[in-house]
C-alpha positions as CSV (number, residue, x, y, z in Angstrom):
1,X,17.0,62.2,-10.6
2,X,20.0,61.2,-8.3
3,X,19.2,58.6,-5.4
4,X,21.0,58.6,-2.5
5,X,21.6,55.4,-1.4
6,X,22.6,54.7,2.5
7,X,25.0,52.3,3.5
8,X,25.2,50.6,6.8
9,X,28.5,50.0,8.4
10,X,28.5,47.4,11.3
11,X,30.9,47.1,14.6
12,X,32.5,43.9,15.2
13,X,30.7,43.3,18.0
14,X,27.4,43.4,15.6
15,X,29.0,41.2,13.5
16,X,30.0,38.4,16.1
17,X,26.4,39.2,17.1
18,X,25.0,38.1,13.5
19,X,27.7,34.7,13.5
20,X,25.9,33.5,16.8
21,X,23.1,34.1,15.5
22,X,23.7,31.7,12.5
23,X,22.7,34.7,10.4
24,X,25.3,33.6,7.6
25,X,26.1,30.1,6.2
26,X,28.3,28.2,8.1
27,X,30.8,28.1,5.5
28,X,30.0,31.1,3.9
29,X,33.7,32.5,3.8
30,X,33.3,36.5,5.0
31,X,35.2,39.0,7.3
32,X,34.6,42.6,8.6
33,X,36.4,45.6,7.2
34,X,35.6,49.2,8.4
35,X,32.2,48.2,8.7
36,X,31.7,46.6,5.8
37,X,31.1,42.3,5.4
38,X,33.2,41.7,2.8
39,X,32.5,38.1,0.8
40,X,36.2,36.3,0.7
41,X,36.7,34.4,-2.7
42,X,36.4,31.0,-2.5
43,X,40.4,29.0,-1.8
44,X,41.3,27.1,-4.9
45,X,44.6,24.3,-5.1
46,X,47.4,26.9,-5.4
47,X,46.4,28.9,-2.3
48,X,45.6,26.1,-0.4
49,X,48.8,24.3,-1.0
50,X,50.5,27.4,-0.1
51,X,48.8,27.8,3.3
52,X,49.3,23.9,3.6
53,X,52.8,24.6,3.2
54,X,53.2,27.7,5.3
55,X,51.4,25.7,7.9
56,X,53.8,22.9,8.3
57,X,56.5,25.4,8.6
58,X,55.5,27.7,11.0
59,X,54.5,24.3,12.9
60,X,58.2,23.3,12.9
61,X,60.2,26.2,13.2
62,X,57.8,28.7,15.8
63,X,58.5,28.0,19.9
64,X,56.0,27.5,22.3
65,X,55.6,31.2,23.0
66,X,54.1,31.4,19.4
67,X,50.7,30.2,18.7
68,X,49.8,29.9,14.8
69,X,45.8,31.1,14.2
70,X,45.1,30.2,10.9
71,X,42.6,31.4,8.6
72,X,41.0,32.9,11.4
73,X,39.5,36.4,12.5
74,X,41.4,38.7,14.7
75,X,40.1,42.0,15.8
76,X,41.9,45.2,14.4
77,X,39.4,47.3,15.7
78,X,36.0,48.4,16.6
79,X,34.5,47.8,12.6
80,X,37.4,45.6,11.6
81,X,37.5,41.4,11.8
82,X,39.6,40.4,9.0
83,X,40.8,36.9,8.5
84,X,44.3,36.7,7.8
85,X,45.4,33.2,6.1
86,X,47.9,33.4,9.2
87,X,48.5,35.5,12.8
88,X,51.3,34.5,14.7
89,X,50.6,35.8,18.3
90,X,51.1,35.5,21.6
91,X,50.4,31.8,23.0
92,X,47.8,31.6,25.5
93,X,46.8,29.2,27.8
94,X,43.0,29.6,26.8
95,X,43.9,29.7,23.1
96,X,41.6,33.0,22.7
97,X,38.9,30.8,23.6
98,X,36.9,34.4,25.2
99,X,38.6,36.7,22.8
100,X,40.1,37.3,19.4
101,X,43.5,38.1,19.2
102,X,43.9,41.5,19.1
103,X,46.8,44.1,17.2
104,X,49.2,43.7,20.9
105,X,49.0,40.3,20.5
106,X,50.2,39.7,16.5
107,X,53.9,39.1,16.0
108,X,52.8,38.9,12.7
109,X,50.5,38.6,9.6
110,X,50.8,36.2,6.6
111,X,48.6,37.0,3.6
112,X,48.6,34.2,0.7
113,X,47.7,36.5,-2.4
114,X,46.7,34.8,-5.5
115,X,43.0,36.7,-7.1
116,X,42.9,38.6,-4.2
117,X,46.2,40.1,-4.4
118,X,45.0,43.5,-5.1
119,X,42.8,43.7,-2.4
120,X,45.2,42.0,0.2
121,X,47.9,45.0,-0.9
122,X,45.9,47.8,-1.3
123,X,43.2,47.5,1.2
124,X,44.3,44.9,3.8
125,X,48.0,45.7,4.5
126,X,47.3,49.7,4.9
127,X,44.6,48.3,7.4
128,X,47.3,46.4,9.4
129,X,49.7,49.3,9.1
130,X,47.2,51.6,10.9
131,X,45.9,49.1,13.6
132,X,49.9,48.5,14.1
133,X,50.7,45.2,13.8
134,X,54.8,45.1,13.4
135,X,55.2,42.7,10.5
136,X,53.0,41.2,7.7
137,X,54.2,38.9,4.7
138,X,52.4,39.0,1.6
139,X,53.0,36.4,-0.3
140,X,52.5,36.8,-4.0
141,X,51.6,33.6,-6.0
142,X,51.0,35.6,-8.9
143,X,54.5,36.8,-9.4
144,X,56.4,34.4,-7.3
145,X,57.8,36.5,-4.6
146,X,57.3,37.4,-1.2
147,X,56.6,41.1,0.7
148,X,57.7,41.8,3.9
149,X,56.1,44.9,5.6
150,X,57.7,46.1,8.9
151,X,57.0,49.5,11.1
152,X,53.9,50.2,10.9
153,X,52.8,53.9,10.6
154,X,49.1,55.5,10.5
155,X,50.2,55.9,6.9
156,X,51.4,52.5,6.0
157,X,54.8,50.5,6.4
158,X,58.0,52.0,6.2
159,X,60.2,48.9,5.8
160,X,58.9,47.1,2.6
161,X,61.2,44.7,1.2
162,X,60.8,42.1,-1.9
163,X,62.2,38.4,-1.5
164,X,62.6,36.5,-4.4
165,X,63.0,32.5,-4.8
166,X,66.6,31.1,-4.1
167,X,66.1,33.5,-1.3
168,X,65.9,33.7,2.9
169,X,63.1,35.4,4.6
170,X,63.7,36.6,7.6
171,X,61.2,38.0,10.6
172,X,61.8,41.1,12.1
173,X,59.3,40.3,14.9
174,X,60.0,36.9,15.9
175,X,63.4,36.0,16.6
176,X,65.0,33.3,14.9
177,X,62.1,33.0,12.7
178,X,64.1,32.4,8.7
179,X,62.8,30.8,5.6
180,X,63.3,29.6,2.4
181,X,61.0,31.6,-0.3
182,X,61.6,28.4,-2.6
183,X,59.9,26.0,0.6
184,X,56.8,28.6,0.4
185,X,56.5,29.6,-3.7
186,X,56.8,26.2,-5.1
């Protein structure tokens, strides 16, 4: 006997719906991909330095035009909320108090990959890709190195480069934006 088991896909705006209505745990750690609530593994001290250290970068070397969201939803699409450990996007004055950032308003992406690294290449970055954001960086804890994805395509990016430590990062979407991979991956 085969059973047929049904799954049910949510919209984003279900989701937000279940948040408000304290349906999860405060801190449970989750995100919206095509439908699906996805349970995000928990941070541990590599990741979190990494972020830390990304943080106080972007902080110093972004202008005022740039706002830095991190670990925080942004809304690809209809059944997509993922949480990014970073979006650089457009400043606001209301700091997206009414709205999540949405793919017109990421310069770009930041993904800090350590046991999620699979899942942040494979099923993440093709989701950017298609919802167009122009730039993502995946950084790779596991093998010490940093991806840059640029132009987007319904089919992935087109521009995928590798930076290794001793080496500069450089964005393609936010001018002026360069970085040591050593100050990141230490």
């Amino acid at each position: 006997m085969t059973v047929q088991l049904t799954r049910r896909l949510f919209t984003a705006d279900e989701y937000e719906r279940m948040i408000a209505a304290s349906v999860f745990q405060e801190d449970d750690r989750l995100e919206l991909l095509e439908g699906e609530i996805i349970a995000m593994r928990p941070i541990d001290a590599r990741h979190a330095a990494c972020v830390n250290r990304l943080g106080a970068l972007f902080y110093r070397a972004l202008p005022q035009s740039v706002m830095v969201s991190t670990q925080n939803p942004i809304r690809l699409s209809d059944r997509s909320e993922p949480q990014p450990d970073f979006a650089l996007v457009h400043a606001r004055p209301d700091f997206y108090a009414q709205v999540l950032p949405t793919p017109s308003d990421v310069l770009l992406l930041v993904e800090v990959a350590e046991a999620t690294l699979a899942y942040d290449r494979d099923i993440k970055v093709p989701r950017y890709a298609q919802a167009g954001i122009p730039e993502v960086w995946l950084v790779n804890i596991v093998n010490g190195l940093i991806v840059r994805y640029a132009q987007p395509t319904p089919h992935g990016y087109q521009d995928i480069h590798q930076v290794y430590p001793g080496q500069i990062i450089v964005s393609l979407s936010i001018a002026g934006l360069t970085m040591q991979v050593n100050d990141i991956l230490v």
